[in-house]
NUZABA-688733 format. One record per residue (C-alpha): residue number from 1; residue in one letter; x, y, z. Coordinates in steps of 0.02 Angstrom, whole numbers, padded with zeros to 5 digits. Example, Ala and Ser with C-alpha at 12.3 -4.5 7.8 and 13.67 -1.06 7.14 Angstrom:
residues 2
<kepa 1; "a"; <00615; -00225; 00390>>;
<kepa 2; "s"; <00684; -00053; 00357>>;
***
This chain:
residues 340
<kepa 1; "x"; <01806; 03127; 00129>>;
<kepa 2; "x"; <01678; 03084; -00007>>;
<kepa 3; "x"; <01571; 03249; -00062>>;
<kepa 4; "x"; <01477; 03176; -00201>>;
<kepa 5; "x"; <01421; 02995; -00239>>;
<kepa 6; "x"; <01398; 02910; -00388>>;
<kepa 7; "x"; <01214; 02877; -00395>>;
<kepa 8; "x"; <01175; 02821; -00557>>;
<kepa 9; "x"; <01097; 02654; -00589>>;
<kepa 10; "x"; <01198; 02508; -00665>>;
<kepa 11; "x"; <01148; 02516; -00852>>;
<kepa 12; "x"; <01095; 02361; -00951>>;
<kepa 13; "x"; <01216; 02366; -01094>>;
<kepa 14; "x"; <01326; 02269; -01040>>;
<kepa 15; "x"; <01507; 02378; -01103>>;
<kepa 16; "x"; <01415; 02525; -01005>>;
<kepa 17; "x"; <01379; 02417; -00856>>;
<kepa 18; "x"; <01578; 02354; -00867>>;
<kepa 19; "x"; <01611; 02539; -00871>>;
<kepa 20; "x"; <01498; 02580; -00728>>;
<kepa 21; "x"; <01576; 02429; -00629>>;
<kepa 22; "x"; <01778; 02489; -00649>>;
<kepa 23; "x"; <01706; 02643; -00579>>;
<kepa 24; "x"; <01615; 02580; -00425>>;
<kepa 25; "x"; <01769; 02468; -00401>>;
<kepa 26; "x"; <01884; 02643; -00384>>;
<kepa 27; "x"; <01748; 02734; -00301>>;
<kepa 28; "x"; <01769; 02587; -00161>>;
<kepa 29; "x"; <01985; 02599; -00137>>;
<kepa 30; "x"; <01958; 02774; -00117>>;
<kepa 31; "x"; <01829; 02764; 00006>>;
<kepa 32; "x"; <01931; 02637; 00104>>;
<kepa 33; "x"; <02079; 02740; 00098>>;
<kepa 34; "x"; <02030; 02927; 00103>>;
<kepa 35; "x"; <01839; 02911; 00145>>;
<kepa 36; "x"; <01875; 02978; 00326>>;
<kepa 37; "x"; <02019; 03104; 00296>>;
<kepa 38; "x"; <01962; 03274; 00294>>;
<kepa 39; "x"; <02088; 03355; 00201>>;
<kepa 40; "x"; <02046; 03259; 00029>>;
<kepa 41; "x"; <01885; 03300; -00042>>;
<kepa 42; "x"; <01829; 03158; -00176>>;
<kepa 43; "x"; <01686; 03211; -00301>>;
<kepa 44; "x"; <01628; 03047; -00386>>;
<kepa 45; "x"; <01553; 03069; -00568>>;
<kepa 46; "x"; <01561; 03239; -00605>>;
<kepa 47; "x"; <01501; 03334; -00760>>;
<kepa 48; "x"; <01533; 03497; -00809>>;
<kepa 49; "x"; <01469; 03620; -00961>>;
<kepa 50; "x"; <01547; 03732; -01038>>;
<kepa 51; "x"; <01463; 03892; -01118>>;
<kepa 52; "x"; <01506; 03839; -01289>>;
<kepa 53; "x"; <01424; 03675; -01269>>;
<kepa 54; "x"; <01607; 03560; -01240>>;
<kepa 55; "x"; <01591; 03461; -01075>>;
<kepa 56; "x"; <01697; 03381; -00950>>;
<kepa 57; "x"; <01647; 03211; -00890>>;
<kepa 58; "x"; <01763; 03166; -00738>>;
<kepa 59; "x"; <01751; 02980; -00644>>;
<kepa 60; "x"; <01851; 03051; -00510>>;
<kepa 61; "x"; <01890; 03218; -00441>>;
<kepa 62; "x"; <01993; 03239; -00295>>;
<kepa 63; "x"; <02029; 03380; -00212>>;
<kepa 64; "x"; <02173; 03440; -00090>>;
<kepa 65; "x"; <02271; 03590; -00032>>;
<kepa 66; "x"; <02408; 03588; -00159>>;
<kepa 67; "x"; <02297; 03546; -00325>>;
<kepa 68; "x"; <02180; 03460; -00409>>;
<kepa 69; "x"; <02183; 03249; -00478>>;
<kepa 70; "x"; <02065; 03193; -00601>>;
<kepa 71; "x"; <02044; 02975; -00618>>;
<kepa 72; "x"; <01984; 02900; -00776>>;
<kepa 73; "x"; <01928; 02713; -00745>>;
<kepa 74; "x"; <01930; 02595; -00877>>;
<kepa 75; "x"; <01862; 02438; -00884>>;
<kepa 76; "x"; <02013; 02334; -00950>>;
<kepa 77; "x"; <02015; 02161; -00890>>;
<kepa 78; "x"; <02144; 02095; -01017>>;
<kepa 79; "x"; <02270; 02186; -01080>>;
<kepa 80; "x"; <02299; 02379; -01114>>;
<kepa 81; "x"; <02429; 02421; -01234>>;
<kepa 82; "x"; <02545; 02562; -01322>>;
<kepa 83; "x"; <02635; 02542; -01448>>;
<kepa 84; "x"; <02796; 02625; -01507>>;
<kepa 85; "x"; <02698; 02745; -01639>>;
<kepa 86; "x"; <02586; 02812; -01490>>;
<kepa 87; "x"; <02428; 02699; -01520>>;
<kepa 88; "x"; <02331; 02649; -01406>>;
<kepa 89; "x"; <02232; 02458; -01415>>;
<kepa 90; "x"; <02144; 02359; -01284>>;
<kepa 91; "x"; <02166; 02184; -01304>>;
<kepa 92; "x"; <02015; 02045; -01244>>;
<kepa 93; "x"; <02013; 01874; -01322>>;
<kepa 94; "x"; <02186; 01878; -01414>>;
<kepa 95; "x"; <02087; 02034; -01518>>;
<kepa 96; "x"; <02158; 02193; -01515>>;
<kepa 97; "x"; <02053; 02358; -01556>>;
<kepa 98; "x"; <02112; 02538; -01554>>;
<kepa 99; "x"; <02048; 02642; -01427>>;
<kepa 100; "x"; <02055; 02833; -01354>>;
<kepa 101; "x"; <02222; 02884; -01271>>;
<kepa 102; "x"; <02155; 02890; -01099>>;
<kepa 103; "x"; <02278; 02992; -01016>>;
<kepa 104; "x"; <02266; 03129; -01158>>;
<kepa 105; "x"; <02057; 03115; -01121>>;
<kepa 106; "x"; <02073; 03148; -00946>>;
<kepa 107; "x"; <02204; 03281; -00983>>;
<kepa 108; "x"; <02052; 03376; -01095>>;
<kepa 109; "x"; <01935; 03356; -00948>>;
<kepa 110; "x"; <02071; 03453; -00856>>;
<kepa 111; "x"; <02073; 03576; -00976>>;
<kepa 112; "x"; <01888; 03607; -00984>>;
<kepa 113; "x"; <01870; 03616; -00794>>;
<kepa 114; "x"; <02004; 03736; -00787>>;
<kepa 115; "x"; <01885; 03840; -00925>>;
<kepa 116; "x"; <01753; 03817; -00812>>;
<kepa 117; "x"; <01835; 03844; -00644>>;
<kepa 118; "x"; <01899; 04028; -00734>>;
<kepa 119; "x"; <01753; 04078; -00807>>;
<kepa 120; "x"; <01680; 04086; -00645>>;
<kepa 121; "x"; <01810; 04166; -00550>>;
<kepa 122; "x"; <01855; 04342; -00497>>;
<kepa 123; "x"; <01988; 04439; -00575>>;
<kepa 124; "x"; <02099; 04414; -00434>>;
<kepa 125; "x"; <02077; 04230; -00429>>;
<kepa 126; "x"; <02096; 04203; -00625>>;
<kepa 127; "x"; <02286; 04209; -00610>>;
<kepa 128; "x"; <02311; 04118; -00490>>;
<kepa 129; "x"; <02189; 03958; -00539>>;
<kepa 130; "x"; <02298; 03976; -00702>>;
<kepa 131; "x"; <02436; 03883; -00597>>;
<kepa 132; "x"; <02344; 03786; -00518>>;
<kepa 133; "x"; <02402; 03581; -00556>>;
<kepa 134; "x"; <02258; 03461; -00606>>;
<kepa 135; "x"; <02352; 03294; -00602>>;
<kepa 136; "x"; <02276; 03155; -00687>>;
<kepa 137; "x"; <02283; 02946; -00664>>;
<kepa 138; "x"; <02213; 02814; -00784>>;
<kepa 139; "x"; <02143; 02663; -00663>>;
<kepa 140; "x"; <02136; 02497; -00760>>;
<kepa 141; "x"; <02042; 02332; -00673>>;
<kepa 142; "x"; <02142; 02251; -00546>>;
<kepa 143; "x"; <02144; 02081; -00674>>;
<kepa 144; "x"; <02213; 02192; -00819>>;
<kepa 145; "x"; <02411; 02208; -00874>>;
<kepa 146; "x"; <02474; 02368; -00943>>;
<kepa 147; "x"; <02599; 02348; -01080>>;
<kepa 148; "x"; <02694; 02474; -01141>>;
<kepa 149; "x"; <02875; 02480; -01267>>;
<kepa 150; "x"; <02939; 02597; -01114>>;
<kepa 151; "x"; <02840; 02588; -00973>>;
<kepa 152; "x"; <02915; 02719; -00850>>;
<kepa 153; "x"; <02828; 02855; -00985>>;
<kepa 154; "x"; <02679; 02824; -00922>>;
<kepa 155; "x"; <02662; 02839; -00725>>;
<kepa 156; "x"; <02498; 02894; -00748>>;
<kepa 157; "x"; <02416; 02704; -00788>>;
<kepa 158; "x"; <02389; 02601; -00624>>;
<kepa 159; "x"; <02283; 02460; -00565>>;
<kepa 160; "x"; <02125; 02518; -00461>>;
<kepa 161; "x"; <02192; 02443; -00290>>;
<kepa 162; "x"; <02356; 02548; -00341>>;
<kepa 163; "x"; <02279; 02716; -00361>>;
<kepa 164; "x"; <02269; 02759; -00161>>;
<kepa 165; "x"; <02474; 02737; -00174>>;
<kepa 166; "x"; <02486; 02840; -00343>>;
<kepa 167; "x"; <02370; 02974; -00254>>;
<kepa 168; "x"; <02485; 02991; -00091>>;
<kepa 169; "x"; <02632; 02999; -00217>>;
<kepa 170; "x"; <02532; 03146; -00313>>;
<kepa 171; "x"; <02500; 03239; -00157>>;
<kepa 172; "x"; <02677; 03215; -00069>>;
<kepa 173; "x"; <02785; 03266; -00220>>;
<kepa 174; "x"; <02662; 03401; -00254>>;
<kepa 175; "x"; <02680; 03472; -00058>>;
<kepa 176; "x"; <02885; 03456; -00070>>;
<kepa 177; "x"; <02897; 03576; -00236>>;
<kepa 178; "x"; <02781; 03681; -00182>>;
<kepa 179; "x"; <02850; 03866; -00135>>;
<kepa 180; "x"; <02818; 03988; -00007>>;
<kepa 181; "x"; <02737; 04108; -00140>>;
<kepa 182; "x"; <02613; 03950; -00208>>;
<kepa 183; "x"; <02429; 03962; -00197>>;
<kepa 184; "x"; <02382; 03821; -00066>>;
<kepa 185; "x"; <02195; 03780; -00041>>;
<kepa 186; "x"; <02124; 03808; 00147>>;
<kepa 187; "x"; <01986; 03698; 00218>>;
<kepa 188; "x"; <01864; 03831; 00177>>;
<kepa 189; "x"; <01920; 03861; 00034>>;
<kepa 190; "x"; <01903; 03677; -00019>>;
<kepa 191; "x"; <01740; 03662; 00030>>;
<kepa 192; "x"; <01684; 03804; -00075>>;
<kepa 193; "x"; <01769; 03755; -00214>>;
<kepa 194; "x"; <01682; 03556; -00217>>;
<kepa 195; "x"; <01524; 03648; -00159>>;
<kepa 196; "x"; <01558; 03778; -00310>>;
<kepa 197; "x"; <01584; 03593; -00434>>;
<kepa 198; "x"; <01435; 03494; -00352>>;
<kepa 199; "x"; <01299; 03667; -00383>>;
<kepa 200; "x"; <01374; 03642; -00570>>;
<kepa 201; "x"; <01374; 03470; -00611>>;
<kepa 202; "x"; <01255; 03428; -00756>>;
<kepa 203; "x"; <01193; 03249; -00746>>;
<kepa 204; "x"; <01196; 03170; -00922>>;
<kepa 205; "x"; <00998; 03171; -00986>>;
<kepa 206; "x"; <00981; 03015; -01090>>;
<kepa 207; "x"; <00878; 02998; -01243>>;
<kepa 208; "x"; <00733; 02880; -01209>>;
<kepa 209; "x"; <00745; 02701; -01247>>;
<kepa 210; "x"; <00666; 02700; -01429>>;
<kepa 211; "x"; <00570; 02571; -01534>>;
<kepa 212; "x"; <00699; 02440; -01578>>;
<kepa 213; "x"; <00592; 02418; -01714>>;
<kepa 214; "x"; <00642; 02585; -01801>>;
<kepa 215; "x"; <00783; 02589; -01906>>;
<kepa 216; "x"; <00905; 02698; -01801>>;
<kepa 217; "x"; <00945; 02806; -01933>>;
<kepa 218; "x"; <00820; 02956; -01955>>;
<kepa 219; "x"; <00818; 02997; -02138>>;
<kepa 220; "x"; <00821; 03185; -02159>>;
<kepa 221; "x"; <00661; 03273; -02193>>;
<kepa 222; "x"; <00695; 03298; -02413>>;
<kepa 223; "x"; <00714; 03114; -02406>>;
<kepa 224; "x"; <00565; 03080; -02264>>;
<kepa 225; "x"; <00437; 03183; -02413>>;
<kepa 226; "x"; <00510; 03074; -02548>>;
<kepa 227; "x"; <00465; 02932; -02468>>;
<kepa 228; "x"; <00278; 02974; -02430>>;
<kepa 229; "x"; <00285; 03022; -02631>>;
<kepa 230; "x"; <00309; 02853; -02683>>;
<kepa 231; "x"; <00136; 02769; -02663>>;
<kepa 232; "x"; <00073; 02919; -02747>>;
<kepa 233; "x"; <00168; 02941; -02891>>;
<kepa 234; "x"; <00062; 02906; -03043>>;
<kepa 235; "x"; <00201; 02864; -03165>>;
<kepa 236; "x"; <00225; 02718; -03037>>;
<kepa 237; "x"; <00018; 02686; -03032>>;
<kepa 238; "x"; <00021; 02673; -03226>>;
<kepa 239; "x"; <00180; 02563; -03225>>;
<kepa 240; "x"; <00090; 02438; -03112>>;
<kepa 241; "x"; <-00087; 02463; -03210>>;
<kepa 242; "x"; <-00022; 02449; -03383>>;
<kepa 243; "x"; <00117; 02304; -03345>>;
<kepa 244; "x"; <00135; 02153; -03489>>;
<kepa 245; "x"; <00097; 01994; -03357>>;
<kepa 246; "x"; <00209; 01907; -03477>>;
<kepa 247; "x"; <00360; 02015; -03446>>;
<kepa 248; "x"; <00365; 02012; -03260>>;
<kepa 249; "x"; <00532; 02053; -03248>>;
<kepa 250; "x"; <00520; 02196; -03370>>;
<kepa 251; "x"; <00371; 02262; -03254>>;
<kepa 252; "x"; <00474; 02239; -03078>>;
<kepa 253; "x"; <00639; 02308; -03156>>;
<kepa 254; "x"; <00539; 02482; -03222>>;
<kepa 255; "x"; <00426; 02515; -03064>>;
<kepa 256; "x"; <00609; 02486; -02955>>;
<kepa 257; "x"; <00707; 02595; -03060>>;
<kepa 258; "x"; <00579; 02727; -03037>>;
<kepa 259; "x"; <00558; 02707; -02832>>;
<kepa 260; "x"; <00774; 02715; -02849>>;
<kepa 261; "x"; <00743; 02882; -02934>>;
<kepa 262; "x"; <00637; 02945; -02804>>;
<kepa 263; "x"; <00769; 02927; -02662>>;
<kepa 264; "x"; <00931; 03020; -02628>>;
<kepa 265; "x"; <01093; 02968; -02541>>;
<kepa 266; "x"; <01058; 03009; -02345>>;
<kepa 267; "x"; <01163; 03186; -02309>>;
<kepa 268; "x"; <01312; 03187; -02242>>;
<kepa 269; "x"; <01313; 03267; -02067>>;
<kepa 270; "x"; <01504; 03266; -02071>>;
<kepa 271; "x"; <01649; 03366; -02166>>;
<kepa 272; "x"; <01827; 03274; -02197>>;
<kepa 273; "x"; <01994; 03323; -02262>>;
<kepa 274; "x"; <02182; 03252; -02252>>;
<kepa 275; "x"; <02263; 03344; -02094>>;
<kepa 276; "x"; <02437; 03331; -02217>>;
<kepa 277; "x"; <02364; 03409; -02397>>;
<kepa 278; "x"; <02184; 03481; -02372>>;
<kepa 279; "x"; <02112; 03390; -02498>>;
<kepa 280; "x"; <01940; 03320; -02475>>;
<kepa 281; "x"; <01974; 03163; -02583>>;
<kepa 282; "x"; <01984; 03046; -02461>>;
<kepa 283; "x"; <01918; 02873; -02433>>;
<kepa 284; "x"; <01891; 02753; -02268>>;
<kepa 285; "x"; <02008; 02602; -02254>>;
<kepa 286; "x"; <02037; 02485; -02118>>;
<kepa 287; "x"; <02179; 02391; -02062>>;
<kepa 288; "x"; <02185; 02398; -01862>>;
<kepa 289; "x"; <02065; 02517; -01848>>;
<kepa 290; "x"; <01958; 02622; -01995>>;
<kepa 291; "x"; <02052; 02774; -02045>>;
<kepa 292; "x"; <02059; 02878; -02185>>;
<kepa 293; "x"; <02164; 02867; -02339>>;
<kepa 294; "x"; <02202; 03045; -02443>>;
<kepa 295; "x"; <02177; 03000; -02630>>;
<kepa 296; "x"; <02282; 03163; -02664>>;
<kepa 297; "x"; <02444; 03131; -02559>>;
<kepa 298; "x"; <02418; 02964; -02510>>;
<kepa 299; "x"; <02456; 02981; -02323>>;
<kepa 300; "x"; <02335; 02901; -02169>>;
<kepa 301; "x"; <02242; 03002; -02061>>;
<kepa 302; "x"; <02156; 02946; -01881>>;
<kepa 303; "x"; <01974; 02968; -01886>>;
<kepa 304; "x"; <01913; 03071; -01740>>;
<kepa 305; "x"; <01725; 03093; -01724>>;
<kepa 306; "x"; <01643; 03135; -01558>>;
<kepa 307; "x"; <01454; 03153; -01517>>;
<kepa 308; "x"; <01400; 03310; -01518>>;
<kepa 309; "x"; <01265; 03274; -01378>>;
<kepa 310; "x"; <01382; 03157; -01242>>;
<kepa 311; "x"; <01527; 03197; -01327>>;
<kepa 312; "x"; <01583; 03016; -01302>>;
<kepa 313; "x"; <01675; 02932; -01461>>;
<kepa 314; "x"; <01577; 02881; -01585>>;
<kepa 315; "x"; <01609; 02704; -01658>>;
<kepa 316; "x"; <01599; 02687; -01846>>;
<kepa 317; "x"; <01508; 02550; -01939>>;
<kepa 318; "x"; <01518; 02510; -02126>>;
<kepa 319; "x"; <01356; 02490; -02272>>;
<kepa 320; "x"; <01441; 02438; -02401>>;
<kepa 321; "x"; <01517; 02601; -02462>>;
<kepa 322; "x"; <01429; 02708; -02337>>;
<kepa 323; "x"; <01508; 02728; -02160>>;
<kepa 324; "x"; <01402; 02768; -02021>>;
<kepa 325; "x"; <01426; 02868; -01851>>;
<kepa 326; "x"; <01358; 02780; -01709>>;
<kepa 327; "x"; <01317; 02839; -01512>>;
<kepa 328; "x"; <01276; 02669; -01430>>;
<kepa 329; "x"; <01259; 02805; -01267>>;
<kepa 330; "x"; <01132; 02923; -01375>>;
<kepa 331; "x"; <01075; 02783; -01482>>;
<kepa 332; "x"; <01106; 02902; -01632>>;
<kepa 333; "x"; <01168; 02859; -01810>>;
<kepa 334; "x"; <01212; 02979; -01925>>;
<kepa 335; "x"; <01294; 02942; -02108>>;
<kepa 336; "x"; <01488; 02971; -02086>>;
<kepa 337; "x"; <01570; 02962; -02258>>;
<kepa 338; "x"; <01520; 02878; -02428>>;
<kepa 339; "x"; <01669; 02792; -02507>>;
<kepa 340; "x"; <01675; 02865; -02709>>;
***
């Protein structure tokens, strides 16, 4: 039985509409499969916050009397691979570009509405929550292909029109190892609890559509005051007033050294170090993906970085030798790393 729609409008970017679309499309099987049976409660596009600011951002919830199953759609309509070292790429267009491990993402969302699921629970209830079994499934597009070097270690990745069998599967083998001493959810108590989720879910609050005549990136304020210094800087004034016509170049080359003085490097909103050494000399490479390589120990290191507002992964985009965060959800960009 659905408890929750997903009401949000298709967006205009076209990856986020994709997005939006892979989750409709799930949204839909489960509606034609479970949308009349009482005894499964399905909360589409839930978010949940955390005290400490980290949220949970679920596609799918469902709920029923011997746990908890959380779906994470993804739009993949080519091909979805992992490979033997544990990475993750999505293939479109015979290109290949690392992604998120999906399963492990949904896995955190478990985690964090578990947190939040405790935090608002009675003694007596904390323990036994504690146990409780939040199963997860990744749904890819029904035109995608999966391919993994050993595919039976990862039950969790289905096709959309698949995940109605995977979630009878769940449900079954979860029912058949349950024991007489488990903690089994009663219809009233499953209504509470996805009445409990729905009174807490915190709809993501976009940032308005800015000017896409701004730069995105917002200069901090030092460097905002140098810049408003520059027309009024009277070495610059005198430069231009006392300039030899003859020796343009001369004149151009001074007045831009001294505007190139007046500026700083943007600051860095971000702290790095190698997860193997410590050290914090470390550069950004890229061979599939960017990652970092330590100039100390010279071993790689995956680059993580997550917004801090949607907490969605943030995509990074090179300037030369700077490296820039990006939130294409927030439209934020912050400087990442600057290359020595």
């Amino acid at each position: 039985m659905i408890v929750k729609e997903n009401l949000n409008p298709a967006p205009l970017d076209k990856f986020e509409k994709a997005g939006h679309d892979a989750e409709r499309k799930v949204a839909y099987y489960l509606k034609m499969a479970f949308g009349d049976e009482p005894k499964l409660l399905i909360l589409h596009d839930l978010r949940l916050e955390f005290e400490d600011g980290i949220t949970a951002q679920m596609d799918h919830l469902l709920i029923h009397q011997f746990g908890l199953i959380i779906i994470e759609s993804k739009s993949v309509a080519g091909k979805l691979q992992v490979k033997e070292d544990g990475q993750w790429l999505r293939w479109y267009s015979n290109q290949s570009k690392g992604m998120q491990n999906p399963i492990k993402q949904a896995q955190l969302q478990g985690q964090t509405l578990k947190r939040v699921l405790l935090n608002s629970s009675k003694e007596n209830t904390r323990k036994v929550l504690e146990k409780f079994p939040i199963d997860v499934l990744v749904s890819i597009s029904d035109s995608g292909e999966f391919i993994a070097h050993k595919r039976i270690l990862y039950p969790e990745v289905c096709k959309a029109d698949q995940v109605d069998d995977r979630i009878k599967e769940i449900v079954l083998s979860r029912a058949k190892s349950a024991s007489p001493d488990d903690f089994v959810l009663s219809d009233i108590n499953k209504t509470k609890l996805a009445e409990h989720l729905v009174k807490n879910h915190k709809p993501f609050q976009k940032k308005a559509e800015i000017d896409s005549s701004i730069p995105i990136y917002e200069p901090p304020e030092k460097v905002k005051n140098e810049i408003t210094k520059i027309k009024l800087t009277p070495e610059i004034k005198q430069e231009i007033s006392t300039h030899n016509p003859f020796n343009k170049k001369k004149t151009v080359t001074g007045i831009l050294e001294k505007i190139s003085s007046a500026f700083s490097t943007p600051e860095i909103m971000f702290e790095h170090s190698c997860l193997h050494c410590k050290s914090n000399k470390i550069e950004i490479k890229y061979g599939v993906n960017y990652y970092f390589k330590c100039l100390n120990c010279s071993k790689n290191c995956p680059i993580t970085a997550t917004c801090h507002v949607c907490k969605r992964t943030l995509k990074i985009r090179k300037d030369k030798k700077q490296f820039f965060a990006e939130c294409s959800t927030c439209n934020t960009s912050e400087l990442f790393h600057l290359n020595s």
